[in-house]
C-alpha positions as CSV (number, residue, x, y, z in Angstrom):
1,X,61.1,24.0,-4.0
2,X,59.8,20.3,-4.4
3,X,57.2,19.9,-7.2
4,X,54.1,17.5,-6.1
5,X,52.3,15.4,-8.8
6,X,48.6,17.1,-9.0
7,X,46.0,14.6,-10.0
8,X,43.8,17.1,-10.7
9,X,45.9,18.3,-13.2
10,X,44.4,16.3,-16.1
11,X,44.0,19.5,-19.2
12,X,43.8,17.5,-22.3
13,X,44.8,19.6,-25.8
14,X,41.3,19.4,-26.9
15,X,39.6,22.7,-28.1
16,X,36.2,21.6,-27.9
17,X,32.6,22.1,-25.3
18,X,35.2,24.0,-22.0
19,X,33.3,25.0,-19.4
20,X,34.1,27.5,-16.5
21,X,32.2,25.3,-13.4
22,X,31.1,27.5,-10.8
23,X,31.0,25.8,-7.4
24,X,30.5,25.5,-3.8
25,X,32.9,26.6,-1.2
26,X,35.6,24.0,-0.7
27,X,34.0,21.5,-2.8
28,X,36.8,22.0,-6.0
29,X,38.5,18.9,-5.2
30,X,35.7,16.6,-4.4
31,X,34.2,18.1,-8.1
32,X,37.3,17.1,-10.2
33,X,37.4,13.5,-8.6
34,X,33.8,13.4,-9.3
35,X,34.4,14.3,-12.7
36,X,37.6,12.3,-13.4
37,X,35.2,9.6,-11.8
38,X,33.0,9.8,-14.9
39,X,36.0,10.8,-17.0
40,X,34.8,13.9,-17.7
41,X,38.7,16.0,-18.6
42,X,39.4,18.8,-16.7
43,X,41.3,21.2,-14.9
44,X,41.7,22.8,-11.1
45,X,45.0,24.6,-10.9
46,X,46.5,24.2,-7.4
47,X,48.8,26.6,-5.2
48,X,50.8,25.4,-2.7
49,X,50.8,26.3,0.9
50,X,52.4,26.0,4.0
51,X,50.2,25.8,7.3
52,X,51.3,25.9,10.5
53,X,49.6,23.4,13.2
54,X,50.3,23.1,16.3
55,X,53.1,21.0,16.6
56,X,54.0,20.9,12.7
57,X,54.2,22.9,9.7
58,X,52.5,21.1,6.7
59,X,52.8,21.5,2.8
60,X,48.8,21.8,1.2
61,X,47.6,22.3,-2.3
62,X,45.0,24.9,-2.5
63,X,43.0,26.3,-5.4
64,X,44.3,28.9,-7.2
65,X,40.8,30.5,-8.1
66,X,38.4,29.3,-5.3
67,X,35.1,28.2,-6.2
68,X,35.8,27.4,-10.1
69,X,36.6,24.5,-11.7
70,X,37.4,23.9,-15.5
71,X,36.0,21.1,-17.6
72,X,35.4,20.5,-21.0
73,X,32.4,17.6,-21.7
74,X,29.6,17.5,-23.9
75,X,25.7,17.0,-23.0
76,X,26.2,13.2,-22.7
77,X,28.8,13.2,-20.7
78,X,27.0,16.0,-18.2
79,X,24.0,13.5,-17.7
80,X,26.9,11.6,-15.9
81,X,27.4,13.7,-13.3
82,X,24.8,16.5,-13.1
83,X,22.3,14.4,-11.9
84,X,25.0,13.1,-9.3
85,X,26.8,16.7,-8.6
86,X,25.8,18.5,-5.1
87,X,28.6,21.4,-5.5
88,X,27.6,23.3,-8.9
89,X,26.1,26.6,-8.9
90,X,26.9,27.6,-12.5
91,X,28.5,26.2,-15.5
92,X,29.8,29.1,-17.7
93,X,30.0,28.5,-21.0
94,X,33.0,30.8,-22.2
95,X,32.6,33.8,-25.0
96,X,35.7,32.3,-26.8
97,X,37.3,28.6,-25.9
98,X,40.4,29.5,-27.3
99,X,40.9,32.4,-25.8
100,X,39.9,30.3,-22.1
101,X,42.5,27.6,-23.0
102,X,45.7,30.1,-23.8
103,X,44.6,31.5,-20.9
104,X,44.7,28.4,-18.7
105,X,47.7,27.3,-20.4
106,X,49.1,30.2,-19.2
107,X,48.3,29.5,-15.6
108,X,49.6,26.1,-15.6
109,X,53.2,27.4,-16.6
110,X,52.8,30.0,-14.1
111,X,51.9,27.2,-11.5
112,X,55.2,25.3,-12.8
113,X,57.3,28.0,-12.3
114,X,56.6,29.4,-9.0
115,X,54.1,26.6,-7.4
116,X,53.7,28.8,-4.2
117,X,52.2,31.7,-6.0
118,X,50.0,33.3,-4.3
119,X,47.2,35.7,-6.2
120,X,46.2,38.3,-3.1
121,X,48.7,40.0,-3.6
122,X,51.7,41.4,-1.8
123,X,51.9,42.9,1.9
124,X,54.3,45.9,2.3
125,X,53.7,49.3,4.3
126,X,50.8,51.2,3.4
127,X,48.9,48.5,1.7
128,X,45.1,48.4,2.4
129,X,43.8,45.2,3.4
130,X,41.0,43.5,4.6
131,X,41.1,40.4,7.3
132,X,40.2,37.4,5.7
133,X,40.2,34.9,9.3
134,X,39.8,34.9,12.6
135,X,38.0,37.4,15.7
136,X,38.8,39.9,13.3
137,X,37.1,39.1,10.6
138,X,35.9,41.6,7.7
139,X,37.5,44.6,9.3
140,X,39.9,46.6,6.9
141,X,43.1,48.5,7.9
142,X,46.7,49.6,6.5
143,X,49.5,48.0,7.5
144,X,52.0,49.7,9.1
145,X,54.9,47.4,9.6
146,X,55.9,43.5,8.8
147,X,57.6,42.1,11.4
148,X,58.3,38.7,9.8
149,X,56.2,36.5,7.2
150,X,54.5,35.5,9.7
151,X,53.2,38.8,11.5
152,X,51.9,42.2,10.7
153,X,51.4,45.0,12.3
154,X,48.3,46.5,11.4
155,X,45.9,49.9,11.7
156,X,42.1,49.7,12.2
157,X,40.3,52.3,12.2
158,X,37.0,51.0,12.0
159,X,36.4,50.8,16.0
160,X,36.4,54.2,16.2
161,X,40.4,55.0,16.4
162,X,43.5,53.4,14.9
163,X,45.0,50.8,17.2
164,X,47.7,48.5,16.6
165,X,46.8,44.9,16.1
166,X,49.6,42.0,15.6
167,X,48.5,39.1,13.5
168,X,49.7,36.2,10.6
169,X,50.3,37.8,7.5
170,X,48.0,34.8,5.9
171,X,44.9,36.3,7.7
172,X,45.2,39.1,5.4
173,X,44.2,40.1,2.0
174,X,45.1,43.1,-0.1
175,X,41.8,45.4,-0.4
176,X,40.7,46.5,-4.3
């Protein structure tokens, strides 16, 4: 599988002032240009994905842990671009840095290895999950049979009585 440069891949070895950023929905990329605007270092591991349009299937880079962002910068460099920012809900200041950065550091390898890794977890028979997108969603069912990456056959039995229901395995996610 084809690597792809990710320019928001910018984790420096500093130890100092990391910061978990919480943020917006779909705003982590516009965040760590903003950031690497003001050169602010940080980091926003990326997945890849393939979605299917259409008339073409296209490779995208999506977040690994939507909604966070990790940067490490010190008060002067925040009065950069706090007053500036428009996707911050939170900035986290972690319990232990070092224990954050082994952590991360241990993400980024994971991302090198297998690039397309995806953290809902795996679809086989029996699984409980939950629909993530489209009509469907918020409903939960079990699935009863994969057809093909691309569609499931699924149980609901929140209308009232189980009915079979076909649909991309992407629009679901494994229940806790």
């Amino acid at each position: 599988m084809p690597r792809f440069p990710n320019k928001y891949n910018t984790m420096p070895g500093g130890f100092q002032n990391w910061k978990v950023m919480r943020l917006k929905p779909r705003t982590e990329k516009a965040m760590a240009d903003l950031l690497a605007g003001c050169g602010v270092e940080h980091y926003l591991p990326l997945r890849q994905a393939v979605r299917k349009y259409a008339s073409k299937t296209k490779r995208v880079e999506l977040p690994l842990f939507p909604g966070y962002l990790f940067a490490t910068f010190d008060d002067e460099q925040r009065g950069l671009f706090l007053p500036r920012q428009q996707y911050i809900l939170k900035i986290i200041t972690p319990f232990s840095t070092l224990r954050l950065l082994r952590q991360l550091v241990a993400v980024r390898w994971m991302l090198r290895e297998i690039p397309d890794f995806n953290p809902k977890g795996e679809l086989r028979e029996g699984v409980l999950v939950r629909v993530v997108k489209g009509p469907m969603r918020d409903m939960r069912g079990w699935v009863a049979r994969i057809q093909s990456k691309a569609k499931v056959l699924l149980y609901l039995d929140e209308i009232g009585r189980e009915i079979p229901v076909t649909m991309p395995g992407d629009f679901l996610e494994v229940a806790e």
